[in-house]
C-alpha positions as CSV (number, residue, x, y, z in Angstrom):
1,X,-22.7,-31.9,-22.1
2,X,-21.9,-31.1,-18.5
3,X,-18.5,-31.9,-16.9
4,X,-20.7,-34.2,-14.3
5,X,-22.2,-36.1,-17.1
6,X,-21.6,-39.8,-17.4
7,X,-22.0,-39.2,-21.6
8,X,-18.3,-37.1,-21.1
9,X,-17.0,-40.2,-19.0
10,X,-17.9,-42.8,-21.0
11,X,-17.0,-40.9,-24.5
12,X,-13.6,-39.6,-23.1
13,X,-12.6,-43.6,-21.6
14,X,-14.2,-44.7,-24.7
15,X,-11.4,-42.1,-27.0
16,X,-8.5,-43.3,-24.0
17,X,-9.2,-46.9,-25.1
18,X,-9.2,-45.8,-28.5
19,X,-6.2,-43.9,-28.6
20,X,-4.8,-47.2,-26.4
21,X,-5.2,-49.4,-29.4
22,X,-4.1,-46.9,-31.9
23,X,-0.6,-46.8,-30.7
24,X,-0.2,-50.3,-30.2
25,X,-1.4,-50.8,-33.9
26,X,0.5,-47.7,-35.2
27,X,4.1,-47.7,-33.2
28,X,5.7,-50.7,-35.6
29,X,4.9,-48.5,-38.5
30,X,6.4,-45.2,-36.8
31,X,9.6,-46.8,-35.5
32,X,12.2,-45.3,-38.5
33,X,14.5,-42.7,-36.5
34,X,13.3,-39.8,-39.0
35,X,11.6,-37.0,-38.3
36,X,7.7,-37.8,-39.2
37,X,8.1,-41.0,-37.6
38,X,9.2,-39.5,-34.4
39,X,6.3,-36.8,-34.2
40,X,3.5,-39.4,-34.5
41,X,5.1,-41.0,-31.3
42,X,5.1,-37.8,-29.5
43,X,1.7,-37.2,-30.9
44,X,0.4,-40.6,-30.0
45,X,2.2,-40.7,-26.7
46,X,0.9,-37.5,-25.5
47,X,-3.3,-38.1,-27.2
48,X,-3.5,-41.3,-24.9
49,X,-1.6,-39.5,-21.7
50,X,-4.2,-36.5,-22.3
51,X,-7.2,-38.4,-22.5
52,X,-6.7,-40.9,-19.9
53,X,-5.8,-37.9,-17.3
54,X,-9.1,-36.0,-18.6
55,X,-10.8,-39.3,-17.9
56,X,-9.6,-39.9,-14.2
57,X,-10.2,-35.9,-14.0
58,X,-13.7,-36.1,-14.8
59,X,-14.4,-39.4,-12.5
60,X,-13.3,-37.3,-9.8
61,X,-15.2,-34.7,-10.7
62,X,-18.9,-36.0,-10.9
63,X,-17.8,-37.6,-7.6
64,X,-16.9,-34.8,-5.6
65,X,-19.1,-31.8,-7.8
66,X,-16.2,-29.3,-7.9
67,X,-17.1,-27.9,-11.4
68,X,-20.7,-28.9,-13.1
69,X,-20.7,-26.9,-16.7
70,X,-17.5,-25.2,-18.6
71,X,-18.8,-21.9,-17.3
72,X,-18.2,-22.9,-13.9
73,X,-15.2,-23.7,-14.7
74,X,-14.0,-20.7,-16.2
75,X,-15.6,-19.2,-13.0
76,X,-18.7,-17.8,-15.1
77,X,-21.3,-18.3,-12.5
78,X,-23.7,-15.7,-13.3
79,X,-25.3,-13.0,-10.8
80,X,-26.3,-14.5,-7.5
81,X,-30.5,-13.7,-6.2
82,X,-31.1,-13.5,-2.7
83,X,-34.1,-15.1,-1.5
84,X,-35.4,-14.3,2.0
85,X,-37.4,-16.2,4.6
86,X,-40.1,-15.4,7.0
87,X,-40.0,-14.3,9.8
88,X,-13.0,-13.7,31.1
89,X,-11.1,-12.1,34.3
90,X,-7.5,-11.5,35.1
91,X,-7.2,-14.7,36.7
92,X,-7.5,-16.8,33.7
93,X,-4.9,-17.0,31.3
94,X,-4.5,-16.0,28.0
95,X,-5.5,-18.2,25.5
96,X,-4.4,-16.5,22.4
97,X,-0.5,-16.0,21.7
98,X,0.6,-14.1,18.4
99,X,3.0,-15.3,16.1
100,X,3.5,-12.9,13.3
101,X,1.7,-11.1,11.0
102,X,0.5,-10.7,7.6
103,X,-0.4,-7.9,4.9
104,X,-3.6,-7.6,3.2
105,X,-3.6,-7.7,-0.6
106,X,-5.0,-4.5,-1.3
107,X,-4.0,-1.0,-1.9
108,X,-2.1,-0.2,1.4
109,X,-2.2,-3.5,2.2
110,X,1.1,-2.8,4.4
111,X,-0.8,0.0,6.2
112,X,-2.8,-1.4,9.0
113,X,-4.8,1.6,9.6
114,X,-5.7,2.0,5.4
115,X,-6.2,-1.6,5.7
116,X,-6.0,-3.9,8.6
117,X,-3.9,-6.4,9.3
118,X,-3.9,-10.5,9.3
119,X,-2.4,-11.6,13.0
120,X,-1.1,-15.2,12.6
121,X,-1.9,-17.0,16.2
122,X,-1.9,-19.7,18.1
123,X,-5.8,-20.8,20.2
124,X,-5.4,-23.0,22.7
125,X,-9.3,-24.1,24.8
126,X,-9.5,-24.2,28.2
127,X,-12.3,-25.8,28.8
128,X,-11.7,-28.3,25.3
129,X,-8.0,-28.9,25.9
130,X,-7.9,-28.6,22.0
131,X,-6.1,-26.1,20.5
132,X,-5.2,-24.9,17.0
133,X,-3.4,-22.0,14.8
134,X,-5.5,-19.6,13.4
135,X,-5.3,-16.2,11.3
136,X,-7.6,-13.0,12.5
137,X,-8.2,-10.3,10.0
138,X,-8.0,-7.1,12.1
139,X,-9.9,-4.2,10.2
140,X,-8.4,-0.6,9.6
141,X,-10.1,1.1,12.5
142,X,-9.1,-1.7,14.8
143,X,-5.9,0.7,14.7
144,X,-7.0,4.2,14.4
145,X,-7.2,6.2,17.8
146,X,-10.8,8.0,17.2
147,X,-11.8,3.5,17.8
148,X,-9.5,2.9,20.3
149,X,-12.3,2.4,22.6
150,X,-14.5,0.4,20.2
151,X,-15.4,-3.2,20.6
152,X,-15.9,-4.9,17.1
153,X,-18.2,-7.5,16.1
154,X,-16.4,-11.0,15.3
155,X,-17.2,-13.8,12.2
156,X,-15.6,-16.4,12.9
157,X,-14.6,-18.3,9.6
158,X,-14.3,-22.1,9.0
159,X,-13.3,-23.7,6.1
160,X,-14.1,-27.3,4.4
161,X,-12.1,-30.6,5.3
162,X,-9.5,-31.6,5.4
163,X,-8.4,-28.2,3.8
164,X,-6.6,-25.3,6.3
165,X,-7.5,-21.9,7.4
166,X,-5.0,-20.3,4.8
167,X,-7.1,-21.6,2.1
168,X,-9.7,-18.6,3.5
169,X,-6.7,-16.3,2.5
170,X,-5.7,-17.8,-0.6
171,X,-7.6,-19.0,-2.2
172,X,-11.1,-17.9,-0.7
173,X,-9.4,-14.5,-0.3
174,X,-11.7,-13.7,2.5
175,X,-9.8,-10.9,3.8
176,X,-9.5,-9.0,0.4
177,X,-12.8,-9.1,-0.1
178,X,-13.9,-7.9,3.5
179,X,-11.2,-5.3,3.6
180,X,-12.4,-4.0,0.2
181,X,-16.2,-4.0,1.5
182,X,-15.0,-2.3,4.8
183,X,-13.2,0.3,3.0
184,X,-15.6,0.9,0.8
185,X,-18.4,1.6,3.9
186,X,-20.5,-1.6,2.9
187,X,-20.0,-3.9,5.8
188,X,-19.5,-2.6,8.9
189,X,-15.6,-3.0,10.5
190,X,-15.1,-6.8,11.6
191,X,-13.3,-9.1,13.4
192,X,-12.4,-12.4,11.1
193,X,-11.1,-15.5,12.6
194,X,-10.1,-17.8,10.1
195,X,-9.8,-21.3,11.0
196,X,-10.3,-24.8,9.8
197,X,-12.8,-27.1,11.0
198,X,-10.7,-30.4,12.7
199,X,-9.1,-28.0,15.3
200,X,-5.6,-29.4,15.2
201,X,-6.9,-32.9,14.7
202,X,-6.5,-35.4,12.1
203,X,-9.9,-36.0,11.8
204,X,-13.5,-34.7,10.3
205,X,-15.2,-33.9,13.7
206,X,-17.8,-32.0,11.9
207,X,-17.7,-29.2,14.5
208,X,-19.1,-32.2,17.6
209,X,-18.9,-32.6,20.8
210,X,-18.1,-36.3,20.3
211,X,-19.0,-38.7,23.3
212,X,-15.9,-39.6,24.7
213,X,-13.8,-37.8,22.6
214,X,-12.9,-34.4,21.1
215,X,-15.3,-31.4,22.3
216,X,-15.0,-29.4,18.9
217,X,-18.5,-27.7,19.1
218,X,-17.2,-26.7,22.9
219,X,-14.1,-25.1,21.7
220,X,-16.4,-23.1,18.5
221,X,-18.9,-22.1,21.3
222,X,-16.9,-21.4,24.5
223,X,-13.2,-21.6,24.4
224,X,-12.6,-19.7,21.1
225,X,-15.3,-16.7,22.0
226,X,-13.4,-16.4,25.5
227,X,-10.2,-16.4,23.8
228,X,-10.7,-13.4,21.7
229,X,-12.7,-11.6,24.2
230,X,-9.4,-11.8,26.2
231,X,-6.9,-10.8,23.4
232,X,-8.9,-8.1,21.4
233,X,-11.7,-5.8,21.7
234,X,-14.5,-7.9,20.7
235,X,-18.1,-7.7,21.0
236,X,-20.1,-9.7,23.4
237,X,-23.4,-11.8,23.1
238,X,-24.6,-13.4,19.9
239,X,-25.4,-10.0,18.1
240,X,-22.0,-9.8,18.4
241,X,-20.4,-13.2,17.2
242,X,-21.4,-14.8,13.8
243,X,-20.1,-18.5,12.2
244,X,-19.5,-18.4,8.5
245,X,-18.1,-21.2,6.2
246,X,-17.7,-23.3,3.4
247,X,-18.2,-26.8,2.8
248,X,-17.5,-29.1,6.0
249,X,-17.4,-25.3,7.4
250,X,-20.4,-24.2,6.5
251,X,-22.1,-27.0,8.1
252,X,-21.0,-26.1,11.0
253,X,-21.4,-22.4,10.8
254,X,-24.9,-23.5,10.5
255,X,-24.9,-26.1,12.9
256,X,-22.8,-24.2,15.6
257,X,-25.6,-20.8,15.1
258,X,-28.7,-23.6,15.7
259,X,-27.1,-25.4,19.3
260,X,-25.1,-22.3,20.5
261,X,-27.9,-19.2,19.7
262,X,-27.2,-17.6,23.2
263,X,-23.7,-17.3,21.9
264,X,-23.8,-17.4,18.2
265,X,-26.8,-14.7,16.6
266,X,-25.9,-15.2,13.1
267,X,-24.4,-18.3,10.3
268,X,-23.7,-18.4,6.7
269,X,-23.4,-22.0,5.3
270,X,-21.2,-21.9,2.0
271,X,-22.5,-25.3,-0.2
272,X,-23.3,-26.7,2.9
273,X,-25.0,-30.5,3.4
274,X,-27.5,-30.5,6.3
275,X,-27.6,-34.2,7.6
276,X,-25.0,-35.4,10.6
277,X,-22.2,-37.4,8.0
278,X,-20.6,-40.4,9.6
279,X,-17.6,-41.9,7.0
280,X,-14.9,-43.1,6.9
281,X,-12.9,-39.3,7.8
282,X,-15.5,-39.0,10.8
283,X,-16.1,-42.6,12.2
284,X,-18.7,-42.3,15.1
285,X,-18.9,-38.9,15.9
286,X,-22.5,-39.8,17.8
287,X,-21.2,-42.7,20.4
288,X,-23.4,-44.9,18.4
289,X,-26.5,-43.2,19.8
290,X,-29.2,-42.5,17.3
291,X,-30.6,-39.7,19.3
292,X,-27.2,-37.9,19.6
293,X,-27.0,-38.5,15.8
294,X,-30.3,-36.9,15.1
295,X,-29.5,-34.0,17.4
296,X,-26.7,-33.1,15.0
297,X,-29.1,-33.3,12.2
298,X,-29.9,-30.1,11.2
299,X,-32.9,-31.1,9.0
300,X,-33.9,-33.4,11.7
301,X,-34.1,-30.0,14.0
302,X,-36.2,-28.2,12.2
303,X,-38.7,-31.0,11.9
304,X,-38.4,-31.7,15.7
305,X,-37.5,-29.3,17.7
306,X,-38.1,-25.7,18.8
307,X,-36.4,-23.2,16.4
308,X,-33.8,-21.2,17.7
309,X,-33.6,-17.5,17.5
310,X,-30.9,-17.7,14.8
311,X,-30.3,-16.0,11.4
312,X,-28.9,-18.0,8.8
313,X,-28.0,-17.5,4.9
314,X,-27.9,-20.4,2.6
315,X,-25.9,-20.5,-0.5
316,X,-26.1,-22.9,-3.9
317,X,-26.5,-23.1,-6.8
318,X,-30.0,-23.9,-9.6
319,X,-27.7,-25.8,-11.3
320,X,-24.6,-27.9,-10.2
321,X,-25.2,-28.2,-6.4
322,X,-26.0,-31.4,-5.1
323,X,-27.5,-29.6,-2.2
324,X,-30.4,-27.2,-4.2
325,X,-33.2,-29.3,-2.8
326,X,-32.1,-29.3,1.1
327,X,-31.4,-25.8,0.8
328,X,-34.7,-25.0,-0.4
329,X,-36.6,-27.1,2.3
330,X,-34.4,-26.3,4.8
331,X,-35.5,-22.4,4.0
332,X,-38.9,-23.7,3.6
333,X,-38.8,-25.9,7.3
334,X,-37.5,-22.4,8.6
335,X,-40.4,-21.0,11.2
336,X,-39.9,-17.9,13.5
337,X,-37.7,-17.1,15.4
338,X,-35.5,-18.9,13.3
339,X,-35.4,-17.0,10.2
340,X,-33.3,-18.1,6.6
341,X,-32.4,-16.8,3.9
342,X,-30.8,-17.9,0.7
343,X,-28.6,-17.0,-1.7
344,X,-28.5,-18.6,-5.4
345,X,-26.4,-18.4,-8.1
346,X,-27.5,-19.5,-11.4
347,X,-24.7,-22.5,-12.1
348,X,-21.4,-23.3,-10.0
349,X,-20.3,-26.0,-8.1
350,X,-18.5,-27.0,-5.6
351,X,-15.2,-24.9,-5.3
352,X,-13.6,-21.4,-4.5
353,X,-14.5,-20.0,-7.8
354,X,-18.3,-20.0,-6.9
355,X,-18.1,-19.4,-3.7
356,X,-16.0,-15.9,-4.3
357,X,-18.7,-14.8,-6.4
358,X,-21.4,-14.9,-3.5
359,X,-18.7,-13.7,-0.6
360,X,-19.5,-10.0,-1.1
361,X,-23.0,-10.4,-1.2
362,X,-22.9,-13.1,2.0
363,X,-20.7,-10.3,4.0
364,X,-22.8,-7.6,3.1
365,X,-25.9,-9.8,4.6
366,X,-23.6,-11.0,7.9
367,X,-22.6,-6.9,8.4
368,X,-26.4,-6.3,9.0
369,X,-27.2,-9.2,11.7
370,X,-24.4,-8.3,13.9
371,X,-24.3,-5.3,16.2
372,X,-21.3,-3.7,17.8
373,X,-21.0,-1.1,20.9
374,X,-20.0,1.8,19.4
375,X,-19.0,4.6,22.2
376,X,-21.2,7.3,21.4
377,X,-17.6,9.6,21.1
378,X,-16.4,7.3,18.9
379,X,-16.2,8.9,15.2
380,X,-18.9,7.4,12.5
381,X,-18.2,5.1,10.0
382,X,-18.2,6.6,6.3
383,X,-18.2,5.0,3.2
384,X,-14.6,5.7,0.8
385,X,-15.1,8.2,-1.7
């Protein structure tokens, strides 16, 4: 019986109810102050507060899909299979300010040349007005002198609503697992800019220029690549810049790779839905125009429009994810030169546990779209022994 399953809801409120009744018709009989007595009204007490939490638990479960079977919960989400597709100046002013830095948990994590460094900043868009903090993961050779004159490529990072961008540290643990994969000589050194999708707003933008209001997907696009190009030694051009998330953020990784592709070469969409939402954490993002609506559907897109010279990876799951069947005709809409692939795990749901175990496999793809300017003095990468 899945944890999704209306069977488990009805049986647990079923044994709530049951356990309801039991102690109103058993507490008269346990009411002597001696010691049985008092036990069965602990164990009554704590039956009816157990099941009633385990029925509200699994309500919001099967509505929000974070766990689908007991192995995803235990984080038992079986090997993941790849399936692949066809086919600034000086004048302006810095738009990045550092506040403080973090470690990296992993051997040397203190050591930013063994292991990089997480810079804690502040991103304010010129061209937006928005602004937001944000956490880049700086990798090892960003600080050793034989790369001083290297410029490295950049994934930026977005994670779901209305969560923040230290759940890409935390509980992600995005820069463990990159710094681990760097070290190790399977993805190529990287730029991460971790961040979360609202952009310092109290609202599920959903990564859009909305009409009228907040210019999110200007700020991903424009403001944020000039940014970093201003405060680090970034690569340029969309073989250089990549959107990856989870969520809310891997819809607009995705989404962000399709209108942006002279910026953006590359996206990985984490459980990500494909429509253009519009809820009650969104309201209009669209102006009320169906058109403008339709242009932020991705599905929609591939069905109406040219395909744009983007790469993208898809993740799910063949059981537990609500969005198996878009991902798989979203693959299957996919026509030169847009090209998809997809990543599937056998069972998971919708949470950090299966997303970790797909990360190493979703950087590894992302290290091979992207494409750096390596100074032909510059030392070559080698894998750790």
């Amino acid at each position: 019986m899945g944890l999704t399953s209306l069977k488990l809801i009805i049986l647990l409120c079923v044994l709530a109810f049951a356990a309801l009744g039991a102690a109103v018709f058993f507490w008269p009989k346990l009411s002597p102050q001696k010691v049985l007595p008092i036990l069965g009204r602990i164990a009554i007490l704590a039956t009816t507060q157990v099941l009633i939490l385990a029925s509200v638990a699994v309500i919001g479960n099967r509505y929000f899909v974070f766990y689908t079977t007991w192995d995803d919960l235990f984080g038992k989400t079986g090997k993941p299979a790849m399936n692949f597709g066809a086919g600034g100046n000086g004048d302006v002013p810095k738009l990045v300010k550092e506040n403080g830095t973090e470690t990296i948990d992993v051997p040397q994590g203190n050591n930013p040349q063994a292991a990089g460094q997480i810079m804690k900043v502040d991103v304010a868009g010129r061209r937006s007005g928005l602004g937001t903090a944000a956490l880049v993961y700086l990798p090892p050779q960003y600080f050793q002198p034989q790369y001083k004159d290297r410029r490295f490529p950049v994934v930026v990072a977005v994670t779901g609503y209305p969560g923040n961008e230290r759940n890409l540290v935390t509980r992600l643990e995005l820069p463990k697992f990159a710094a681990n994969e760097i070290i190790a000589g399977r993805v190529q050194p990287t730029i991460y800019v971790m961040m979360k999708p609202g952009v310092g707003l109290d609202r599920d933008t959903e990564c859009t220029d909305v009409p009228g209001g907040p210019q999110v997907g200007m700020f991903f696009s424009q403001d944020l690549p000039e940014a970093m190009n201003q405060a680090y030694r970034v690569a340029p051009g969309p073989r250089g810049w990549a959107m990856f998330g989870d969520s809310t953020g891997g819809y607009c990784a995705a989404k962000t790779a399709m209108l942006y592709s002279d910026r953006i070469g590359a996206g990985v969409a984490l459980s990500a839905d494909y429509g253009a939402p519009m809820d009650g954490d969104t309201g209009d993002l669209y102006g009320g125009s169906k058109a403008y609506r339709n242009q932020n559907d991705l599905m929609w897109r591939l069905k109406n429009l040219p395909m744009p010279p983007v790469n993208l990876l898809l993740t799910s799951s063949e059981s537990g994810e609500p969005n198996l069947a878009d991902t798989k005709e979203f693959q299957k809409l996919a026509k030169p030169p847009l090209k998809v692939d997809t990543l599937l795990l056998p069972t998971g749901g919708h949470n950090f546990k299966t997303w970790q175990a797909v990360l190493p496999d979703a950087l590894r793809w992302l290290s091979t779209q992207q494409k750096t300017d390596q100074p032909k003095d510059s030392a070559p990468i080698a894998a750790s022994p």
